[in-house]
C-alpha positions in Angstrom: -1.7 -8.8 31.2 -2.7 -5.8 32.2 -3.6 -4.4 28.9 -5.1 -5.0 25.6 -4.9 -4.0 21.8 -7.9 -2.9 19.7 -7.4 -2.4 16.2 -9.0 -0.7 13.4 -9.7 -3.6 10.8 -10.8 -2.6 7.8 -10.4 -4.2 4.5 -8.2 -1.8 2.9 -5.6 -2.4 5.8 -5.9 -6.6 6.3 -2.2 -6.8 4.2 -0.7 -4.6 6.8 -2.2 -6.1 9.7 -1.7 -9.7 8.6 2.3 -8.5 9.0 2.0 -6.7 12.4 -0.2 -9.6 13.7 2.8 -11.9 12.3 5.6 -10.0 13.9 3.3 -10.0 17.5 3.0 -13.6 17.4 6.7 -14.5 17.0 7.5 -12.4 20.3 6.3 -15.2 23.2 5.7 -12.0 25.0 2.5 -11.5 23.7 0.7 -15.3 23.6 -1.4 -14.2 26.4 -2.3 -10.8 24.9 -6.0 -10.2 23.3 -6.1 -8.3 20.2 -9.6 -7.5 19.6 -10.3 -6.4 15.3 -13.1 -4.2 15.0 -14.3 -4.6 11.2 -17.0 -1.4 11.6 -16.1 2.0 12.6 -19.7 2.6 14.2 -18.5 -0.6 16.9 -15.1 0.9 18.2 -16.5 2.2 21.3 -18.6 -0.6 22.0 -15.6 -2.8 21.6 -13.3 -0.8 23.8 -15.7 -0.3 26.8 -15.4 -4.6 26.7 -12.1 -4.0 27.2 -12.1 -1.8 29.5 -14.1 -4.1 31.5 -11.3 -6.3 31.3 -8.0 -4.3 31.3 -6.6 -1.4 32.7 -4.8 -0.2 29.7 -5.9 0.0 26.4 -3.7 0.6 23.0 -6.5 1.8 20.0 -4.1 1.2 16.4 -5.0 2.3 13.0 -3.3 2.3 9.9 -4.3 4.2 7.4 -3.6 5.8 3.5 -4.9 9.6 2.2 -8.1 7.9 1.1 -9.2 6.8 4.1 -8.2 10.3 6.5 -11.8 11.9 6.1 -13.0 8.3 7.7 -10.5 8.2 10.8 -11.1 12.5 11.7 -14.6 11.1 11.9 -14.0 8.1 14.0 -11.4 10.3 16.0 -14.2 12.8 16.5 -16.0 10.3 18.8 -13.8 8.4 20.5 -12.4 9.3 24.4 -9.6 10.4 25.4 -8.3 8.7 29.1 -4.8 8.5 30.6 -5.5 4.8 30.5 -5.9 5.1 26.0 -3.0 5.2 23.7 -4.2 6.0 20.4 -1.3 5.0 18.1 -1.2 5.5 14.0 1.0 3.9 11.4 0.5 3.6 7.4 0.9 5.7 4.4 -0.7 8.7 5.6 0.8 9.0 9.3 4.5 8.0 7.6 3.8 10.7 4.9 2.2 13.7 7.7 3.7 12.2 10.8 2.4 15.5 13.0 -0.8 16.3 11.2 -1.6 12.7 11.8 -1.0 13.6 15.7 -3.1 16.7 15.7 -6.0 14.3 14.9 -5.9 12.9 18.5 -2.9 10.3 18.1 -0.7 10.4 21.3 1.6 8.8 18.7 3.0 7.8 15.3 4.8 5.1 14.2 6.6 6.3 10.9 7.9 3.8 9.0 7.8 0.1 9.1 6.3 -1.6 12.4 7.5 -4.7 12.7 10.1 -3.7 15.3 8.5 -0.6 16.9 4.7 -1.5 17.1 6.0 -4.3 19.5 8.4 -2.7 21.8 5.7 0.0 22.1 3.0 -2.4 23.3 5.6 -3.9 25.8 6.3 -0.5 27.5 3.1 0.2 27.4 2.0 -2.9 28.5 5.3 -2.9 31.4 4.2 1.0 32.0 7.8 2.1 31.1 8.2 5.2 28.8 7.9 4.6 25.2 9.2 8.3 24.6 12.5 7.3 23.6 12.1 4.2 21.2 12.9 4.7 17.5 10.3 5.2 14.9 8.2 7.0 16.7 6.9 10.7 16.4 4.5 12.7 19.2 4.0 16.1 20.7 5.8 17.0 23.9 4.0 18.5 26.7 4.6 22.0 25.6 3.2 20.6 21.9 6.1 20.3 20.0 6.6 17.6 17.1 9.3 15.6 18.5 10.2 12.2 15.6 13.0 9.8 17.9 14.6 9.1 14.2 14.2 6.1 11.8 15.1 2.5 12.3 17.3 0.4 9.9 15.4 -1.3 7.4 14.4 -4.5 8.6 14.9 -7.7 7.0 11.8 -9.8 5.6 13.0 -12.9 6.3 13.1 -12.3 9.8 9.5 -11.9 10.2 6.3 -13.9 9.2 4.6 -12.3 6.1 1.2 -12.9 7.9 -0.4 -13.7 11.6 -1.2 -17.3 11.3 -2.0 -18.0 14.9 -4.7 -15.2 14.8 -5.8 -16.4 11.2 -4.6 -13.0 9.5 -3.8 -13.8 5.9 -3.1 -11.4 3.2 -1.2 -11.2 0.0 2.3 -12.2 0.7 4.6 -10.2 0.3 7.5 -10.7 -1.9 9.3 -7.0 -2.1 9.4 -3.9 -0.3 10.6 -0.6 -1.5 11.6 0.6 -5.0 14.5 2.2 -6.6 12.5 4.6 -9.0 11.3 7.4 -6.8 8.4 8.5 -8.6 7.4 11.9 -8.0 3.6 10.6 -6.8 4.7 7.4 -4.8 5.1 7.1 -1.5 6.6 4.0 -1.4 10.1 4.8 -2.0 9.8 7.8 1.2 8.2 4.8 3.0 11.0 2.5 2.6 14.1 4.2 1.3 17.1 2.5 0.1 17.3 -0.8 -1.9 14.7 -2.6 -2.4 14.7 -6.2 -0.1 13.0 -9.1 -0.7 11.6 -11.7 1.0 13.5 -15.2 -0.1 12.1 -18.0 -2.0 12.4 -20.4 1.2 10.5 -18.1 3.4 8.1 -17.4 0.8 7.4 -21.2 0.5 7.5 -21.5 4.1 4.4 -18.8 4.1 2.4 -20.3 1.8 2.9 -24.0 3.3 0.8 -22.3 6.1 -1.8 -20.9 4.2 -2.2 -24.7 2.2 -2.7 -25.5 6.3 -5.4 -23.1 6.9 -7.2 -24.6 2.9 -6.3 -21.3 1.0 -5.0 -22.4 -2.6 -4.8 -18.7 -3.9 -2.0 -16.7 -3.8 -1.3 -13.5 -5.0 1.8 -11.5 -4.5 2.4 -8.3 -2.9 5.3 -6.0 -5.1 6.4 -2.8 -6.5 7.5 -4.2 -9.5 6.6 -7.9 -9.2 8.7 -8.3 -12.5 11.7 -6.7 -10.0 11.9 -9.7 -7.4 15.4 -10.4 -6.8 17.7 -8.3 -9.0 15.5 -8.6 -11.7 16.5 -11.6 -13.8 14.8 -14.2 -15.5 17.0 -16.8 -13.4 15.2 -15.3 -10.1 11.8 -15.3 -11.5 12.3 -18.5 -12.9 13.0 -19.9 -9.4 10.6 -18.1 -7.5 7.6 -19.4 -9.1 8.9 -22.6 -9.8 9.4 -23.1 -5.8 5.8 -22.0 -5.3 4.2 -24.3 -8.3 5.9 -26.7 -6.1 4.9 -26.0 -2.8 1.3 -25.6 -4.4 1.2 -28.5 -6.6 -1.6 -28.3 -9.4 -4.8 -27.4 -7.4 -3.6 -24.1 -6.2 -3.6 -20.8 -7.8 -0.8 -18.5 -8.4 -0.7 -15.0 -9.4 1.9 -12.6 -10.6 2.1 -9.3 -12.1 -1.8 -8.5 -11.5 -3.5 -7.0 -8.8 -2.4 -5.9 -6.2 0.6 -5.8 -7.7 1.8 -4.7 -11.5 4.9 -4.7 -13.6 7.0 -1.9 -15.3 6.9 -1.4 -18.5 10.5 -2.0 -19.4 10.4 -5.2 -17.5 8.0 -7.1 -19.5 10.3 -9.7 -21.8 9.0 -12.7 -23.3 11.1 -14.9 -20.7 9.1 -13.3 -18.4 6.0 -14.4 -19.9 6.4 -17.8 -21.0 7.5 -18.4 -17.1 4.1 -16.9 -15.9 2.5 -19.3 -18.2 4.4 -22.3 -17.4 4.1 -21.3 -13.5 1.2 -19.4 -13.1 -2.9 -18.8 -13.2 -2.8 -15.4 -14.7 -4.5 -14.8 -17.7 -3.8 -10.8 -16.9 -1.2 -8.4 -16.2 -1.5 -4.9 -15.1 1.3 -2.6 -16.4 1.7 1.1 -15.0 2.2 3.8 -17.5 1.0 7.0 -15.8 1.2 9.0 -18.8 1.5 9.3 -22.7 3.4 12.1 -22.7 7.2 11.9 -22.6 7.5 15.2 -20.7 5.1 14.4 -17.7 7.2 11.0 -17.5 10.2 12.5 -17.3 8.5 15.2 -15.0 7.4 12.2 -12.4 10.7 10.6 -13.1 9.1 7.4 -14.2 12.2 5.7 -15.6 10.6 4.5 -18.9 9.7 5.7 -22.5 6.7 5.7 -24.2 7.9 3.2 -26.6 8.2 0.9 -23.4 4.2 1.4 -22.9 3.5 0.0 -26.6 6.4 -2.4 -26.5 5.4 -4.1 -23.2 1.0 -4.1 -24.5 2.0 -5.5 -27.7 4.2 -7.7 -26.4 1.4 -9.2 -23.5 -1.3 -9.3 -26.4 0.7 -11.2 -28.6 0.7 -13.9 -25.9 -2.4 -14.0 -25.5 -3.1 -12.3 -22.2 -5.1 -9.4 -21.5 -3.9 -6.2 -19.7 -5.0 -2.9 -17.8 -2.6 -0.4 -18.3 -2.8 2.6 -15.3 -3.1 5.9 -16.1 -3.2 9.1 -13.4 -5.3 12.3 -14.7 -4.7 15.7 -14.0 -0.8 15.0 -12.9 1.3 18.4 -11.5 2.0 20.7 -14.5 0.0 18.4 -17.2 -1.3 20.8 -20.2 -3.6 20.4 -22.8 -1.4 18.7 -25.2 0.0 16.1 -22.2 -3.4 15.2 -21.6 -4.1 15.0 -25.6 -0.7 12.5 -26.0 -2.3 10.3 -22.9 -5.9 10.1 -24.6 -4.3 9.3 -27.9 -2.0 6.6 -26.2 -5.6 5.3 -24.4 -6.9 5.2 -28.1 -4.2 3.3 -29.3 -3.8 0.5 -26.5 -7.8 0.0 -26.6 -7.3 -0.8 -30.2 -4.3 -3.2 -28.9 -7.0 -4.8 -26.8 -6.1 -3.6 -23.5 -8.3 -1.6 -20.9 -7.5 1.5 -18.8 -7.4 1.8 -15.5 -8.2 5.3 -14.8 -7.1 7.5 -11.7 -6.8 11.1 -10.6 -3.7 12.5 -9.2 -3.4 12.4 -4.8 -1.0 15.0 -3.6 0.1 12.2 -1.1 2.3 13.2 2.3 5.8 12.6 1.7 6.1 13.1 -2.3 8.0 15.2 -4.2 4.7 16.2 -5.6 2.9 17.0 -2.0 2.3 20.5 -2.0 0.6 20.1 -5.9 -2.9 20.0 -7.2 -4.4 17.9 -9.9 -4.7 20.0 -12.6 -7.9 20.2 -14.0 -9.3 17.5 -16.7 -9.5 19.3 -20.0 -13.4 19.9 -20.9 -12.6 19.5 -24.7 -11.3 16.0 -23.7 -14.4 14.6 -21.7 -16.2 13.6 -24.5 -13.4 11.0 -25.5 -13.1 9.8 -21.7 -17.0 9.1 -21.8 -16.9 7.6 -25.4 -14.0 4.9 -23.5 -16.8 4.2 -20.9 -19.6 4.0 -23.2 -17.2 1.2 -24.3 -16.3 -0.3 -21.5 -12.7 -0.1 -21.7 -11.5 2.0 -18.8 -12.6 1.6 -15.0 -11.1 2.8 -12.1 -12.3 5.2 -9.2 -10.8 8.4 -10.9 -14.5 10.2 -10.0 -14.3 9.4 -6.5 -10.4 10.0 -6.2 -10.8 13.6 -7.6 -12.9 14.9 -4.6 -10.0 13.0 -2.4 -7.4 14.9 -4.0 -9.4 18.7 -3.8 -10.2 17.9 -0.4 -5.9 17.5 0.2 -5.3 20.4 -1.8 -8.0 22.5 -0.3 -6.1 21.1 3.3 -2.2 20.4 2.0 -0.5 22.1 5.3 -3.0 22.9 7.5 -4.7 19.6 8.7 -6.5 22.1 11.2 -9.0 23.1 8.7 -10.4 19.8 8.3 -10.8 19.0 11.8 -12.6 21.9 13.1 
């Protein structure tokens, strides 16, 4: 091999990498090719000057959400640039802002799923053919201009591992990609439009008859809706996690409907329940709501009621389980009496016995609500916010997401400004 792959492996991305690894290990192609995971920003260039010891070529990957951009402009900042370095970027952020992600530094970005592109770019680049054609892709010609080769199909799961066993990259499996709901501050559905496709019950088995290989017992699922698998019906659920108590037996631990996943409101049934409790380890559910106001649902096209919210927290409670139920602050044209409906609503499901899971709004690439701002939390409302901390009822990172989310709106459009 004449080349070699460094990646960017930090803990917010091991799902995504677990999959790309996956997809690399099932192409014989690459058996012989080194893929060196740097865990620490600060070690990047010490691990690609090894490598460049070793190979000519070198392909530097990250993958990355909104979060994480401040972090990757700084690690962009010190890295070189060679004719021999192909710095390629894939993820939420570089799907979502595709040629602000390039005026970073990328030579390239892979918008949209991987499993099909990140491959046949490392063979061209590997076979030193030109990449400029393949699909998925987006760069800047030589006189600058954003040039995207157009979008793949959609790929399906079962054609490709849900994790890289061979390298020993395990994630959360999983389960579903994409969602029909479209909601005004996701990016999933822009990510991967169309129907949602799932992975099927035989492959799922099949990944987690690996991981009982490797000694991992727990398993938790990766979904949009993890209540949606399938089409939705109890008869699906049902043999999903039936298949996987199987292939796990008693000793291992099974997970559904909590982090990182949650359920929708409207989806919550008691079928539903009494099979997590027959088939599963949860003793929690996490159940996004967004909003107590009917207006800013409708606004974010959300697809459920308020009287979903209480009917799905009373419902979970009366089972015994506990719940954290999501709510976003300061969401695009939220006033006073929004944010009063949402703090009431907090009130009530506290007193339900639930906890809140607190976030501030990201104007994410790719949204319907991009080019927005969060609006401001309302003064006159802090002291009921601190009163749920005092508490201990609500948790989340909303304090840390709020400088995120002025730093994108100071920036939305002009990813210059934040690299100079």
């Amino acid at each position: 091999m004449k080349s070699a792959l460094l990646v960017y492996y930090y803990k917010y991305t091991h799902n995504s990498w677990a999959v790309l690894t996956g997809a690399l290990e099932q192409d014989s192609f690459f058996d012989d090719y080194e893929i060196c995971y740097c865990m620490r920003s600060e070690n990047l260039n010490a691990e690609l000057e090894k490598l460049q010891a070793r190979y000519e070529r070198i392909v530097i990957a990250f993958s990355f959400a909104t979060p994480q951009l401040w972090t990757i402009i700084d690690i962009m900042q010190t890295m070189p640039k060679s004719s021999s370095l192909l710095y390629v970027a894939g993820g939420p952020h570089a799907t979502g802002d595709p040629l602000g992600t390039l005026q970073l530094g990328f030579d390239v970005v892979i918008k949209g799923e991987g499993e099909v592109t990140f491959p046949e770019l490392l063979k061209a680049w590997e076979q030193e053919q030109d990449w400029h054609n393949l699909l998925g892709l987006a760069y800047l010609t030589n006189e600058g201009e954003f040039h995207f080769t157009g979008r793949r199909s959609p790929i399906c799961l079962d054609d490709y591992p849900a994790f890289g066993w061979k390298h020993e990259k395990f994630g959360h499996v999983e389960i579903m990609r994409g969602c029909p709901i479209c909601c005004a501050f996701c990016q999933t559905a822009q990510i991967f439009p169309g129907k949602p496709r799932c992975r099927s019950v035989e492959k799922i088995c099949e990944a987690i008859e690996i991981m009982l290989r490797y000694g991992l017992h727990y398993v938790r699922f990766i979904a949009p809706n993890a209540f949606g698998y399938g089409n939705g019906t109890v008869e699906e659920l049902e043999h999903l996690l039936k298949s996987v108590r199987g292939v796990l037996g008693n000793k291992g631990e099974l997970f559904l409907g909590s982090f990182p996943s949650e359920v929708r409101p409207e989806d919550v049934t008691q079928e539903k329940l009494d099979l997590i409790r027959q088939y599963a380890n949860n003793d929690n559910f996490t159940v996004g709501a967004q909003s107590g106001s009917p207006r800013i649902l409708k606004v974010c096209h959300r697809g459920h009621s308020v009287e979903d919210i209480y009917r799905a927290i009373k419902l979970i409670r009366k089972n015994g389980f506990e719940v954290s139920v999501d709510f976003i602050f300061g969401l695009p044209t939220e006033t006073k009496e929004d944010c009063k409906m949402s703090m009431d609503m907090m009130d009530d499901l506290v007193k339900l016995g639930a906890k809140i899971h607190a976030h501030t709004f990201l104007p994410l690439p790719g949204t319907a609500f991009a080019k927005e701002s969060a609006v401001p939390f309302p003064k006159e409302f802090e002291y009921r916010r601190e009163r749920l901390i005092s508490e201990g009822v609500i948790f989340g990172h909303w304090k840390a997401q709020s400088i995120v989310s002025s730093k994108i709106s100071d920036n939305v459009n002009n990813i210059n400004e934040i690299t100079k």
